[in-house]
ZALO-862292 format. One line per field, with one value per atom (N, C-alpha, C, O, CB): residue number from 1; residue in three letters; chain; x, y, z. Coordinates in pm, 1 decimal, padded with zeros to 6 digits, always signed. Glycine has a CB too. Layout:
nr (NUM, ...)
rest (Ala, ...)
kette (A, ...)
xx (X, ...)
yy (Y, ...)
zz (Z, ...)
***
This chain:
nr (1, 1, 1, 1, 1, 2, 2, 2, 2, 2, 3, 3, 3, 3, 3, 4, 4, 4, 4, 4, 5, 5, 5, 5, 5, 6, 6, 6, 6, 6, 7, 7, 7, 7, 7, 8, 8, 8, 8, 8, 9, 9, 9, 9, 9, 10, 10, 10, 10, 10, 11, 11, 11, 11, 11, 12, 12, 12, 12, 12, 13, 13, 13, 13, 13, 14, 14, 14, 14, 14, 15, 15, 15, 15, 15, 16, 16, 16, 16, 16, 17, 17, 17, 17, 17, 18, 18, 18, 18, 18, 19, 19, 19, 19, 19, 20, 20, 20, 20, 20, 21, 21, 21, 21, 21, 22, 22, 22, 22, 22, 23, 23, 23, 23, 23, 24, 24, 24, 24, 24, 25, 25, 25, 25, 25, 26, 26, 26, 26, 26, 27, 27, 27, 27, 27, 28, 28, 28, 28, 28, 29, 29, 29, 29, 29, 30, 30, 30, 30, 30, 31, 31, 31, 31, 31, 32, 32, 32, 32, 32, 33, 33, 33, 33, 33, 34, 34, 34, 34, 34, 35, 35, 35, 35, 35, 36, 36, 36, 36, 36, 37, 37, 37, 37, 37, 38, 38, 38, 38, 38, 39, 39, 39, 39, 39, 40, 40, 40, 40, 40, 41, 41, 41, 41, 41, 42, 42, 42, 42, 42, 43, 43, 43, 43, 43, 44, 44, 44, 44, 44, 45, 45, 45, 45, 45, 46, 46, 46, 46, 46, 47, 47, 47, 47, 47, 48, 48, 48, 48, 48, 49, 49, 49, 49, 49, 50, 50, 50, 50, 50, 51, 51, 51, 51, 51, 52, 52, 52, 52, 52, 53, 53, 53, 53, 53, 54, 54, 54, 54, 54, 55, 55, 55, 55, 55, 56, 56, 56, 56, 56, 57, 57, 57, 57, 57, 58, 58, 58, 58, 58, 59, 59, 59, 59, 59, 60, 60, 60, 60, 60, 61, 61, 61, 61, 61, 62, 62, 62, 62, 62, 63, 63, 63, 63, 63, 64, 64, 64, 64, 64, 65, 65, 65, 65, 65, 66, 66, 66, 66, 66, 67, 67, 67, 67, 67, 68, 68, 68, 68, 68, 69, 69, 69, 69, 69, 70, 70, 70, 70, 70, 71, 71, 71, 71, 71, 72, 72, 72, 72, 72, 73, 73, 73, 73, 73, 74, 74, 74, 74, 74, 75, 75, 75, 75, 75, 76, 76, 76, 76, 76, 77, 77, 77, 77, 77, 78, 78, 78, 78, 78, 79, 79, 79, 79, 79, 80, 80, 80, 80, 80, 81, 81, 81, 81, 81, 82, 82, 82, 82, 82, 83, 83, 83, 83, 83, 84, 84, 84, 84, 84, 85, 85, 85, 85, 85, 86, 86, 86, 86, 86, 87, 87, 87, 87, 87, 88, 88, 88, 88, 88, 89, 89, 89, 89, 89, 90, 90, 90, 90, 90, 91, 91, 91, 91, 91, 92, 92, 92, 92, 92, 93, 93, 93, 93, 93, 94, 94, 94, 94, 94, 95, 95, 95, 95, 95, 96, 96, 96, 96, 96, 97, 97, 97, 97, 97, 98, 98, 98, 98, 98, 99, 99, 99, 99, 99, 100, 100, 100, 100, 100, 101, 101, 101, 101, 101)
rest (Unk, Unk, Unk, Unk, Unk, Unk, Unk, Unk, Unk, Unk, Unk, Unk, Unk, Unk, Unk, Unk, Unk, Unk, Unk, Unk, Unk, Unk, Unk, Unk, Unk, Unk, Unk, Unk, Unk, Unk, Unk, Unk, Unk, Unk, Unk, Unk, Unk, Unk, Unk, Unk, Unk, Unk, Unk, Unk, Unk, Unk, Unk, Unk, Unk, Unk, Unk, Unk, Unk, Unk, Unk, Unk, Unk, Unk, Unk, Unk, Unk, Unk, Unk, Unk, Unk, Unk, Unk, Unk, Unk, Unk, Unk, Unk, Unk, Unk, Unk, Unk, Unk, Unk, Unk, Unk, Unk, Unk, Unk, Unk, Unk, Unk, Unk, Unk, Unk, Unk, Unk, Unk, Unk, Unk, Unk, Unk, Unk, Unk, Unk, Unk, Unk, Unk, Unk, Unk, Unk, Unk, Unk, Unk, Unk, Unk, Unk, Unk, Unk, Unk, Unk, Unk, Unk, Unk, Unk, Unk, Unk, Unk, Unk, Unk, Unk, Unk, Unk, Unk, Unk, Unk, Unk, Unk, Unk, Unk, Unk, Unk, Unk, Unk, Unk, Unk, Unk, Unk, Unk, Unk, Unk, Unk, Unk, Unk, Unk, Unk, Unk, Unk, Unk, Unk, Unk, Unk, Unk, Unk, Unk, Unk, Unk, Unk, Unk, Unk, Unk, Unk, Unk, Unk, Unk, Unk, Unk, Unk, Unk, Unk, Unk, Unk, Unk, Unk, Unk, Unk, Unk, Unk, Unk, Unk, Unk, Unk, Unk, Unk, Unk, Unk, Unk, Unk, Unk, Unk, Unk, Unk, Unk, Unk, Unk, Unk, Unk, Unk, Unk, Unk, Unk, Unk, Unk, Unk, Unk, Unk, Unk, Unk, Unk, Unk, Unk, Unk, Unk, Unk, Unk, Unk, Unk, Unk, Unk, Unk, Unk, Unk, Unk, Unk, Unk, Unk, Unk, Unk, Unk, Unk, Unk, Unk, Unk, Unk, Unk, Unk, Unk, Unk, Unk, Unk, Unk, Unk, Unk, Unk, Unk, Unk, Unk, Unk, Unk, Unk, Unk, Unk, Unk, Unk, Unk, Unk, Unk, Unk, Unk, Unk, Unk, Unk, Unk, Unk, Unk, Unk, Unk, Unk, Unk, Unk, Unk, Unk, Unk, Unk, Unk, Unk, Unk, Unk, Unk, Unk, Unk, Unk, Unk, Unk, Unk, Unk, Unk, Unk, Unk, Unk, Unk, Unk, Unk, Unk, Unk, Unk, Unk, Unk, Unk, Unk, Unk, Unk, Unk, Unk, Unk, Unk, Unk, Unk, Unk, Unk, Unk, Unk, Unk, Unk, Unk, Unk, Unk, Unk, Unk, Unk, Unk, Unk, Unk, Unk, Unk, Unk, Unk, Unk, Unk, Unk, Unk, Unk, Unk, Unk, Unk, Unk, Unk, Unk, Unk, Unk, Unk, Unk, Unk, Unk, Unk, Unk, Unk, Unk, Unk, Unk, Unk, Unk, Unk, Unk, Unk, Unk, Unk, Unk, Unk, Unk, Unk, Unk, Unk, Unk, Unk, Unk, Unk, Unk, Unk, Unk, Unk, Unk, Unk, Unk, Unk, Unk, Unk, Unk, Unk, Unk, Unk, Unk, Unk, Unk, Unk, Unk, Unk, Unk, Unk, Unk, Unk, Unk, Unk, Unk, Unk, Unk, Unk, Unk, Unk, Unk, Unk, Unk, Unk, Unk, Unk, Unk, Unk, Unk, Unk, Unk, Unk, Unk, Unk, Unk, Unk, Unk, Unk, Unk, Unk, Unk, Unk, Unk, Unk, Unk, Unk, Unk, Unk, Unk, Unk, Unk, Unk, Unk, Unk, Unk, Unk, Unk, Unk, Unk, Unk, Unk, Unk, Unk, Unk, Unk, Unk, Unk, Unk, Unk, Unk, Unk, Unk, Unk, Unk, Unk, Unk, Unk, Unk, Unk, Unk, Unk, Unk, Unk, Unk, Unk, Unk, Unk, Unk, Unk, Unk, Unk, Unk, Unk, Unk, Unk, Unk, Unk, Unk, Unk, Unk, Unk, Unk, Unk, Unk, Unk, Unk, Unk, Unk, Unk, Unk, Unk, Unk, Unk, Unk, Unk, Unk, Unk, Unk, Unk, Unk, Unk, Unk)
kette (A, A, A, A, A, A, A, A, A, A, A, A, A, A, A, A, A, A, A, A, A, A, A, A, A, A, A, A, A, A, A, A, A, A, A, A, A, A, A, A, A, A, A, A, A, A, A, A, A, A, A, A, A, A, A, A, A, A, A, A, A, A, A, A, A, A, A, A, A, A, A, A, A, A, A, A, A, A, A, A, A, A, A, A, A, A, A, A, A, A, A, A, A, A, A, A, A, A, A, A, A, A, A, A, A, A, A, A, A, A, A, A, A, A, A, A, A, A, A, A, A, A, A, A, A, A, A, A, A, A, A, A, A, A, A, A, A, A, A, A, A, A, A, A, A, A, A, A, A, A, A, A, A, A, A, A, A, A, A, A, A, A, A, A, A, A, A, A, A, A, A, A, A, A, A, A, A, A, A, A, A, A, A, A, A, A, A, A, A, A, A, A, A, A, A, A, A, A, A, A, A, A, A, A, A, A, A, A, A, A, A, A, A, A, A, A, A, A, A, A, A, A, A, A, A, A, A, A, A, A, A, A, A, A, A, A, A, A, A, A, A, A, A, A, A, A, A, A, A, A, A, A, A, A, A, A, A, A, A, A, A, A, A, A, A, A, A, A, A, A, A, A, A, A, A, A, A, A, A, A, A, A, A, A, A, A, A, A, A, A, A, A, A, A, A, A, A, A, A, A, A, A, A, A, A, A, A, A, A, A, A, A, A, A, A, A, A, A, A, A, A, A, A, A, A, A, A, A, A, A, A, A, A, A, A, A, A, A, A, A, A, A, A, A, A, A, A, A, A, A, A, A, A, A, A, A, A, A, A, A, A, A, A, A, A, A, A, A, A, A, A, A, A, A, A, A, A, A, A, A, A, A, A, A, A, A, A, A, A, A, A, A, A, A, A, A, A, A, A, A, A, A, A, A, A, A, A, A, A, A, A, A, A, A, A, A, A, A, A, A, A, A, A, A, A, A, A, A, A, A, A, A, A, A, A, A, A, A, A, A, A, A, A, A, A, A, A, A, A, A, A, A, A, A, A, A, A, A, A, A, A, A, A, A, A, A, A, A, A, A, A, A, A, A, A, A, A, A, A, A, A, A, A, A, A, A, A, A, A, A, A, A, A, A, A, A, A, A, A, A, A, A, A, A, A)
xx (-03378.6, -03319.2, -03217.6, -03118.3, -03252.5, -03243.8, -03116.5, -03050.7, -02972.2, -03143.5, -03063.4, -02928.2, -02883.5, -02936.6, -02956.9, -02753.1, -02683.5, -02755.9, -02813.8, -02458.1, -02739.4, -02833.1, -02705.3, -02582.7, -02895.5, -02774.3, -02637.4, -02527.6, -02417.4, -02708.6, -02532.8, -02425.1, -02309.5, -02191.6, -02450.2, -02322.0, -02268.8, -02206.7, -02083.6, -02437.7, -02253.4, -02245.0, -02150.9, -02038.8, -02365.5, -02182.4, -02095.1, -01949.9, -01856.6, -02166.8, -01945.8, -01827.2, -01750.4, -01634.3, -01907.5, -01805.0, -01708.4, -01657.8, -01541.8, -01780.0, -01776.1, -01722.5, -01560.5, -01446.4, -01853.7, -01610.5, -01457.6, -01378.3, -01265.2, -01441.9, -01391.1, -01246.6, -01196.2, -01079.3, -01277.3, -01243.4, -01225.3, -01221.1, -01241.5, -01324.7, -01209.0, -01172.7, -01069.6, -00969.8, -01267.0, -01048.5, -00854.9, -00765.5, -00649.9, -00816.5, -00816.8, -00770.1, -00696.6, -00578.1, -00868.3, -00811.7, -00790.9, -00681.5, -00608.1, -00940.2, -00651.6, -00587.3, -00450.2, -00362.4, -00648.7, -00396.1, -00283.2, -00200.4, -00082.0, -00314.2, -00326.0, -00288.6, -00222.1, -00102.2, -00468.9, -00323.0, -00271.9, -00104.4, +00003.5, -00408.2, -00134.5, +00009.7, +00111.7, +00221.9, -00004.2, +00112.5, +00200.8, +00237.2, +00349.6, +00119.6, +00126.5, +00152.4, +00265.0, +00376.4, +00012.9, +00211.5, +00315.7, +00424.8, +00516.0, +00300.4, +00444.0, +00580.9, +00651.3, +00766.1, +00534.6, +00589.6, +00661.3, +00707.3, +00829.0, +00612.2, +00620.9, +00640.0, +00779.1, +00841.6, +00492.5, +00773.6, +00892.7, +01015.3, +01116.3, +00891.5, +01015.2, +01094.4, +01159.3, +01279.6, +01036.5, +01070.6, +01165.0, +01134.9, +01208.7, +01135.5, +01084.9, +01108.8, +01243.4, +01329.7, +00980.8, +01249.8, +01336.8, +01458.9, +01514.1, +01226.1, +01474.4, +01586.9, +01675.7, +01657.2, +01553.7, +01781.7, +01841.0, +01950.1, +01970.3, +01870.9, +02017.2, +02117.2, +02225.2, +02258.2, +02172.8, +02282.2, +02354.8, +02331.8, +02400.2, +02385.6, +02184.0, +02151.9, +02151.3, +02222.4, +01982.7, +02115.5, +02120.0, +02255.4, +02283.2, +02117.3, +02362.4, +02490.6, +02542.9, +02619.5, +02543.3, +02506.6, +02525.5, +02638.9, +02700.0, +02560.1, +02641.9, +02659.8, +02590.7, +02468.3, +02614.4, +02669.1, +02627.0, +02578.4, +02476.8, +02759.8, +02697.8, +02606.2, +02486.9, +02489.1, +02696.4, +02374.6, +02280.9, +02288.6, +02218.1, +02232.7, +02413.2, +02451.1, +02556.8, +02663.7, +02442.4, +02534.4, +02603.0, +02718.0, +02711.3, +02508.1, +02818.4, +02968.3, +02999.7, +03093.6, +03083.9, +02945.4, +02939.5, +02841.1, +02766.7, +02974.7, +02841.5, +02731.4, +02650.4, +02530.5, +02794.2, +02722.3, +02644.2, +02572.2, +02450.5, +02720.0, +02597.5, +02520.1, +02435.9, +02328.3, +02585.7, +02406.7, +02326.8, +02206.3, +02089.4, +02386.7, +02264.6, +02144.7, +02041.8, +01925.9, +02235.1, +02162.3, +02072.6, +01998.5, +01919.6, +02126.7, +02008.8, +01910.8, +01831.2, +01739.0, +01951.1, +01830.3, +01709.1, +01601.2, +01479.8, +01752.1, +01720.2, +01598.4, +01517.9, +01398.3, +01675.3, +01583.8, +01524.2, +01390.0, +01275.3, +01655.7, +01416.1, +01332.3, +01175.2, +01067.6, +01407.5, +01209.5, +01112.3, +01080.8, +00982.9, +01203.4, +01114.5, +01075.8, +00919.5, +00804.5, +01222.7, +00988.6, +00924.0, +00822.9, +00713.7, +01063.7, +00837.7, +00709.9, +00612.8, +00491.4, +00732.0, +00675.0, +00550.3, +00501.5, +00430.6, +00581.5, +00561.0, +00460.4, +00387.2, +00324.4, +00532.6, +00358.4, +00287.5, +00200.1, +00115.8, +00388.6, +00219.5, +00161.8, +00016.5, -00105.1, +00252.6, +00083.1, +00022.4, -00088.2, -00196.6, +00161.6, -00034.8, -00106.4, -00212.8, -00331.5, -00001.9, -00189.7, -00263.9, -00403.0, -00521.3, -00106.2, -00363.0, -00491.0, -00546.0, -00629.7, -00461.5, -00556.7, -00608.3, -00696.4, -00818.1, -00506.4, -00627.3, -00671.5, -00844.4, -00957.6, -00548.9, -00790.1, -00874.9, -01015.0, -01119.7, -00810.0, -01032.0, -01103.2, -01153.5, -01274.1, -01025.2, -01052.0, -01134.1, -01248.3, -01339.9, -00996.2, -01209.8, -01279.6, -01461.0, -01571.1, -01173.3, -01395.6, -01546.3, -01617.4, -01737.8, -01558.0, -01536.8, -01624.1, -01709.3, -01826.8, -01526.6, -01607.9, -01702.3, -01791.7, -01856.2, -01629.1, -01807.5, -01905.7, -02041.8, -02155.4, -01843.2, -02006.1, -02125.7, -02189.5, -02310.2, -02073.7, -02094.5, -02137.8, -02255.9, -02370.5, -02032.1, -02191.6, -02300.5, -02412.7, -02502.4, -02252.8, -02395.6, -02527.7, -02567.2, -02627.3, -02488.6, -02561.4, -02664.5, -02649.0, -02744.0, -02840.7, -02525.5, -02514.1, -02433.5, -02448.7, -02443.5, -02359.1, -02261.8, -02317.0, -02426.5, -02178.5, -02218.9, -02272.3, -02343.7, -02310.8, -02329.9, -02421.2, -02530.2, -02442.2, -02338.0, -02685.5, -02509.8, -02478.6, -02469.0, -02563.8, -02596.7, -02371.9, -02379.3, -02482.4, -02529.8, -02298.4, -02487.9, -02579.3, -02706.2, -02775.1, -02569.9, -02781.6, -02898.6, -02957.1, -03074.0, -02904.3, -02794.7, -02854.1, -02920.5, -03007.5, -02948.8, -02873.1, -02927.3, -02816.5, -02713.2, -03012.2, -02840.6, -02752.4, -02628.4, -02555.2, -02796.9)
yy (+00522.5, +00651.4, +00687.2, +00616.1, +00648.8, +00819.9, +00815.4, +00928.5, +00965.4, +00810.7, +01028.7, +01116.0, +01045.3, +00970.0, +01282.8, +01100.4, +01026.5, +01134.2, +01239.0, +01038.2, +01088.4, +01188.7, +01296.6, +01285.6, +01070.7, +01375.7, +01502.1, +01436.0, +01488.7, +01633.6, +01326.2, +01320.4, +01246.3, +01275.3, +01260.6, +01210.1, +01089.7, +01259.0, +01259.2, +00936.8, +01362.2, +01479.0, +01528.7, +01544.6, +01571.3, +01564.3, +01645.1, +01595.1, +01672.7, +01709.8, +01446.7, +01342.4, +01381.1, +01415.4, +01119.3, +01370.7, +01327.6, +01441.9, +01448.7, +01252.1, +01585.4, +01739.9, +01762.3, +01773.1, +01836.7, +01762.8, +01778.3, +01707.3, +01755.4, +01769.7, +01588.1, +01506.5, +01546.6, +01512.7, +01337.2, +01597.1, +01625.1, +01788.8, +01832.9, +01556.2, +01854.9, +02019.4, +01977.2, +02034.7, +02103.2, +01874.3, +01847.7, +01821.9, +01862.4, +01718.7, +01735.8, +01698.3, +01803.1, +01803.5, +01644.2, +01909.2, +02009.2, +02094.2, +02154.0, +02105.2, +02114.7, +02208.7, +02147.3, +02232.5, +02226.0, +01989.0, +01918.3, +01943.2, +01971.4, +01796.9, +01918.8, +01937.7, +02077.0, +02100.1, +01952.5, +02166.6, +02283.6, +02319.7, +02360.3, +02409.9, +02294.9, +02314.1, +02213.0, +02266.7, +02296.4, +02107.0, +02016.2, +02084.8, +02077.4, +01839.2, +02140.6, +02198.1, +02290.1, +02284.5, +02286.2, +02412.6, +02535.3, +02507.1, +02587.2, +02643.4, +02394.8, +02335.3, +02249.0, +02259.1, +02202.6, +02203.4, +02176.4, +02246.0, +02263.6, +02141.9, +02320.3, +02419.1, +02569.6, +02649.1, +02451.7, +02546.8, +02667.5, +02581.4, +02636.4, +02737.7, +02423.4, +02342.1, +02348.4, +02366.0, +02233.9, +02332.9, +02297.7, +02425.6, +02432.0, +02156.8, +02504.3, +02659.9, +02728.0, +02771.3, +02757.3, +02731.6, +02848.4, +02785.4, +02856.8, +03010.5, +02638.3, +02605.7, +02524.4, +02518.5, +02550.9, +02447.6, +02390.5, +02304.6, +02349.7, +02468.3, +02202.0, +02187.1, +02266.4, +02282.5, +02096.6, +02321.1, +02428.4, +02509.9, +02531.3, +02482.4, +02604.7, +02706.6, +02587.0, +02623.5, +02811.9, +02484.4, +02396.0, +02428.4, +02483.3, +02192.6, +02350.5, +02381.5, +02509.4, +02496.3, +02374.3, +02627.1, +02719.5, +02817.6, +02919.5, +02680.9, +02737.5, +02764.4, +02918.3, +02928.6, +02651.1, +03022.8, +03145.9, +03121.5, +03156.0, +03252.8, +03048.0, +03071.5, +02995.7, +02884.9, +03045.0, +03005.9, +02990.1, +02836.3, +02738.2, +03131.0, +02891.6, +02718.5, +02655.7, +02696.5, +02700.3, +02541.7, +02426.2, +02446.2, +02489.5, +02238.2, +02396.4, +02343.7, +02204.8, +02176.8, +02360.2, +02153.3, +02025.6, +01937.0, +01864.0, +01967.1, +01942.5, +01848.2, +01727.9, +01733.7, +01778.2, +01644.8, +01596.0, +01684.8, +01674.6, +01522.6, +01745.8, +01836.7, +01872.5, +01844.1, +01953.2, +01940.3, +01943.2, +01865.2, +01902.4, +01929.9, +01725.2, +01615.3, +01645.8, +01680.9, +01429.7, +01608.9, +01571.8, +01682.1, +01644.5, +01488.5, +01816.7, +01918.2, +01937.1, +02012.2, +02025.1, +01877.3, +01867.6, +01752.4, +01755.3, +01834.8, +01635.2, +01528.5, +01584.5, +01581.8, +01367.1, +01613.7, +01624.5, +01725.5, +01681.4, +01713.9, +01855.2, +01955.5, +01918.4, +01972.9, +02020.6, +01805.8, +01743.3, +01620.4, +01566.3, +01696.5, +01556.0, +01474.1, +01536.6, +01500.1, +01474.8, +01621.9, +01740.9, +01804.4, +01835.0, +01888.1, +01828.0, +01881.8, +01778.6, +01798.3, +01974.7, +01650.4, +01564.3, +01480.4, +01380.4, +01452.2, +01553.4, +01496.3, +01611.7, +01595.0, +01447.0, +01723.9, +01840.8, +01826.1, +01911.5, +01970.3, +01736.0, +01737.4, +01630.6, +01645.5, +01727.5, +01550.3, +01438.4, +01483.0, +01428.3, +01385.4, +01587.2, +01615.2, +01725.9, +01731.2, +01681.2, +01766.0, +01916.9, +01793.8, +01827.4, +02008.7, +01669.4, +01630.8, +01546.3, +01479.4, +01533.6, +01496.1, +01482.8, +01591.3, +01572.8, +01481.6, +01745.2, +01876.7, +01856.7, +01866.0, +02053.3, +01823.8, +01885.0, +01775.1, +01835.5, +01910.9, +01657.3, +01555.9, +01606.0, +01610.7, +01407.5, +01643.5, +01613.6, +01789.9, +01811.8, +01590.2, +01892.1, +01971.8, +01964.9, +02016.9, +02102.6, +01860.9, +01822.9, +01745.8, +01720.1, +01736.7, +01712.2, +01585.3, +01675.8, +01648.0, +01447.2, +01853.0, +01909.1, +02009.3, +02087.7, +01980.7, +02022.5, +02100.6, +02001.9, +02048.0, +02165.5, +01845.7, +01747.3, +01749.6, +01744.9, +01585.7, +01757.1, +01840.1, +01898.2, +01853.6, +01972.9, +02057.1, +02136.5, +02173.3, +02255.0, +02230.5, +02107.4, +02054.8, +01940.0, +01875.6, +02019.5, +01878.4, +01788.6, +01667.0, +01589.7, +01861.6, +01647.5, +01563.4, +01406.3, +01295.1, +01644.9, +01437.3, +01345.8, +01283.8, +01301.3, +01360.7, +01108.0, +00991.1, +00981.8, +00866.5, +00972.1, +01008.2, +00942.3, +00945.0, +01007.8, +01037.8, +00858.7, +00795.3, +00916.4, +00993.1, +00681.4, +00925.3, +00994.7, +01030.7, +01131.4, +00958.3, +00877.7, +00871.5, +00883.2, +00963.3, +00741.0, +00801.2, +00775.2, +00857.2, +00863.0, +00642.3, +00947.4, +01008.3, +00929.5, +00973.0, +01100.6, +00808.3, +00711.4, +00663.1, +00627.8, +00590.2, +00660.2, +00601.6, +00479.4, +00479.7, +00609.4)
zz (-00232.9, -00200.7, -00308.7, -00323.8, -00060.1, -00402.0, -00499.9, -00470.9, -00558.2, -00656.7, -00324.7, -00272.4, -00154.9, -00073.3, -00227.7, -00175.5, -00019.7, +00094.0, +00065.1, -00005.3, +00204.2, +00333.8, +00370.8, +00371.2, +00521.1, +00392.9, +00461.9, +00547.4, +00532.5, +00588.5, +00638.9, +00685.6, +00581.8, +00602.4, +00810.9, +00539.6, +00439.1, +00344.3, +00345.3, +00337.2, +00285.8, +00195.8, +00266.8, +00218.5, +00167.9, +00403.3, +00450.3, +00512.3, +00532.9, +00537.4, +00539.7, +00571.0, +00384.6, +00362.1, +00616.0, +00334.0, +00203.7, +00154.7, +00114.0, +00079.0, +00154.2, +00159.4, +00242.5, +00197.6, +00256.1, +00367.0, +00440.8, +00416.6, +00410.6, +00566.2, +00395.6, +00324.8, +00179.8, +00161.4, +00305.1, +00095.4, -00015.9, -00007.4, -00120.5, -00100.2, +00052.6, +00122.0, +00165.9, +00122.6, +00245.3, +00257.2, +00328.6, +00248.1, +00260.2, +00427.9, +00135.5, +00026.4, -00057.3, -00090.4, -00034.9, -00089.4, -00209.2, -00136.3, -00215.0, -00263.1, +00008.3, +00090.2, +00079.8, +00066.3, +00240.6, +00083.1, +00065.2, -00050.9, -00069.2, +00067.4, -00140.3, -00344.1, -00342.7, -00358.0, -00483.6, -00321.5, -00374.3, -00281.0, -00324.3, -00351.2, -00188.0, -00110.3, -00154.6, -00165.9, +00054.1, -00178.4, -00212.1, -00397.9, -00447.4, -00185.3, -00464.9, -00617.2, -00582.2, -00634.3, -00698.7, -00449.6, -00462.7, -00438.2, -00458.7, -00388.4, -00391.3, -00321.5, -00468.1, -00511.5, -00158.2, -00496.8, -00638.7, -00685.5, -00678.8, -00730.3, -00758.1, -00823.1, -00777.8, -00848.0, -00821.1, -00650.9, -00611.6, -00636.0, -00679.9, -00430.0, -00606.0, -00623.8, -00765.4, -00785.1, -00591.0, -00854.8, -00972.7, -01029.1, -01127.3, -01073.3, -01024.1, -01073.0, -01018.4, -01094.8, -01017.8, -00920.7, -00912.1, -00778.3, -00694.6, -00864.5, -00793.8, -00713.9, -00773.3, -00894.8, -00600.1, -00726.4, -00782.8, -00701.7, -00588.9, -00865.4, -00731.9, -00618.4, -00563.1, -00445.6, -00639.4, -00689.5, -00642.2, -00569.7, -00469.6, -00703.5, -00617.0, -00480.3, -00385.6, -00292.0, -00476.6, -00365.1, -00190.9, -00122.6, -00016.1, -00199.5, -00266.9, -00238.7, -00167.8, -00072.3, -00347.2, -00208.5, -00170.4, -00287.9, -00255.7, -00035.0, -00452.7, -00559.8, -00579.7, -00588.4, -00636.8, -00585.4, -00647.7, -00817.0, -00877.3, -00632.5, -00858.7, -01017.3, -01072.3, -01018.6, -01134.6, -01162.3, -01184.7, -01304.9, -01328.7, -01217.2, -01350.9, -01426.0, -01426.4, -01381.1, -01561.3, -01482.2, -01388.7, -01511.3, -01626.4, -01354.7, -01433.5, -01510.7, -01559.8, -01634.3, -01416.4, -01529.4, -01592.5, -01656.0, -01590.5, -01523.9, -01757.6, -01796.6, -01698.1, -01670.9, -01904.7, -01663.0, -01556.8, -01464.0, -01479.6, -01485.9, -01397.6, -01302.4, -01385.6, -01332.9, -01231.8, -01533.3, -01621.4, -01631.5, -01620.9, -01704.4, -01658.7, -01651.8, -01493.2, -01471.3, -01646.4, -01408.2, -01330.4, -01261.3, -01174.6, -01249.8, -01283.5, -01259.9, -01344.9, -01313.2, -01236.8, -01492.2, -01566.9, -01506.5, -01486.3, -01717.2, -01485.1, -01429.7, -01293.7, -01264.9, -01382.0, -01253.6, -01102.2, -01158.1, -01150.4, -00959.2, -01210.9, -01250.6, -01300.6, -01275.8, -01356.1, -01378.6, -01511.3, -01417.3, -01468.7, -01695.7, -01312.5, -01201.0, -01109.4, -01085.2, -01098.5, -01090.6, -00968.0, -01078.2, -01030.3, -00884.9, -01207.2, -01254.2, -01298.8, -01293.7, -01364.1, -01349.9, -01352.2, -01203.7, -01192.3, -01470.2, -01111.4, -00985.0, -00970.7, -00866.2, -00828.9, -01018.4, -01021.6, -01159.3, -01186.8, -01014.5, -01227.3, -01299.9, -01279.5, -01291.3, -01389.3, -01253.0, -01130.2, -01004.3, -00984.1, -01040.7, -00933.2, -00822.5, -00921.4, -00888.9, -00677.4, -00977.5, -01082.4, -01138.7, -01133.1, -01287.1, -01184.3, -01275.3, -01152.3, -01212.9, -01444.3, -00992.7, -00861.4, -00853.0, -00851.1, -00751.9, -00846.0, -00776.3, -00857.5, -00809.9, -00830.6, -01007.9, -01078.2, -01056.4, -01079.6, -01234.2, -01024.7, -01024.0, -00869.8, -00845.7, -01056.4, -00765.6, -00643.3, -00659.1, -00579.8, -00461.0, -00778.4, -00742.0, -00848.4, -00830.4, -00750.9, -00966.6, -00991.9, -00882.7, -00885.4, -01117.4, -00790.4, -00729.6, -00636.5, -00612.3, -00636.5, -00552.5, -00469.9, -00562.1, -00492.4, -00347.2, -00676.3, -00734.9, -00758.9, -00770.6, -00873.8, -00764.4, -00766.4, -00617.6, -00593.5, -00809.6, -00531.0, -00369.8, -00393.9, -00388.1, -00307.5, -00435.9, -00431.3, -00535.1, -00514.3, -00401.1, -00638.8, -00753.1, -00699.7, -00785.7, -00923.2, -00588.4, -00513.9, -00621.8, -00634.1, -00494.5, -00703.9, -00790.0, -00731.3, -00781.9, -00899.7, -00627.7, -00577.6, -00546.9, -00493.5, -00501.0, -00586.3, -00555.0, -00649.3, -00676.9, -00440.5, -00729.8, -00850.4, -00964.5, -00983.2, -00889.4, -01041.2, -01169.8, -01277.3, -01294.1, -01210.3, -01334.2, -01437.2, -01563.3, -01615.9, -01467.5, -01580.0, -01710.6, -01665.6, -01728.8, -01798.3, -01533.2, -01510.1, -01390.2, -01352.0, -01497.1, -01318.5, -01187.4, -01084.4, -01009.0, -01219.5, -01085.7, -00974.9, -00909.5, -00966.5, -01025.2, -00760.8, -00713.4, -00695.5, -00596.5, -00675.6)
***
């Protein structure tokens, strides 16, 4: 047998659809994170930059933290959505090179 049978297609489809629904929400959430917040706005800081160098650092780190876990979840997104286009080119599960299971 060198396709998996529909149930086995369609078990791994919906898990990898729940998947892609987590990523992308966990991306926008990054992304509003280190775009456009900061501790200060948490603080409740009106101004947009910091007064002290330290506070400096550590809103760069945090920023550049939060974008390489978006950067992280972004190259996941991108693997689990070749995996559902091998879905639907009836490609999933087979071998790359040989198309065999």
């Amino acid at each position: 047998m060198d396709k998996m049978d529909k149930k086995d297609l369609k078990f791994f489809k919906e898990l990898l659809l729940k998947k892609k629904e987590e990523l992308t929400k966990g991306l926008h959430h990054v992304a509003d994170d280190a775009l456009n917040t900061s501790g200060r706005d948490v603080a409740g800081d009106l101004s947009a930059y910091s007064l002290h160098m330290a506070d400096m650092a550590t809103d760069n780190y945090d920023r550049e933290f939060s974008l390489g876990l978006g950067d992280n979840e972004q190259k996941i997104l991108n693997r689990v959505n070749d995996a559902l286009e091998k879905i639907n080119g009836h490609k999933f599960g087979l071998c790359e090179l040989c198309e065999k299971k």
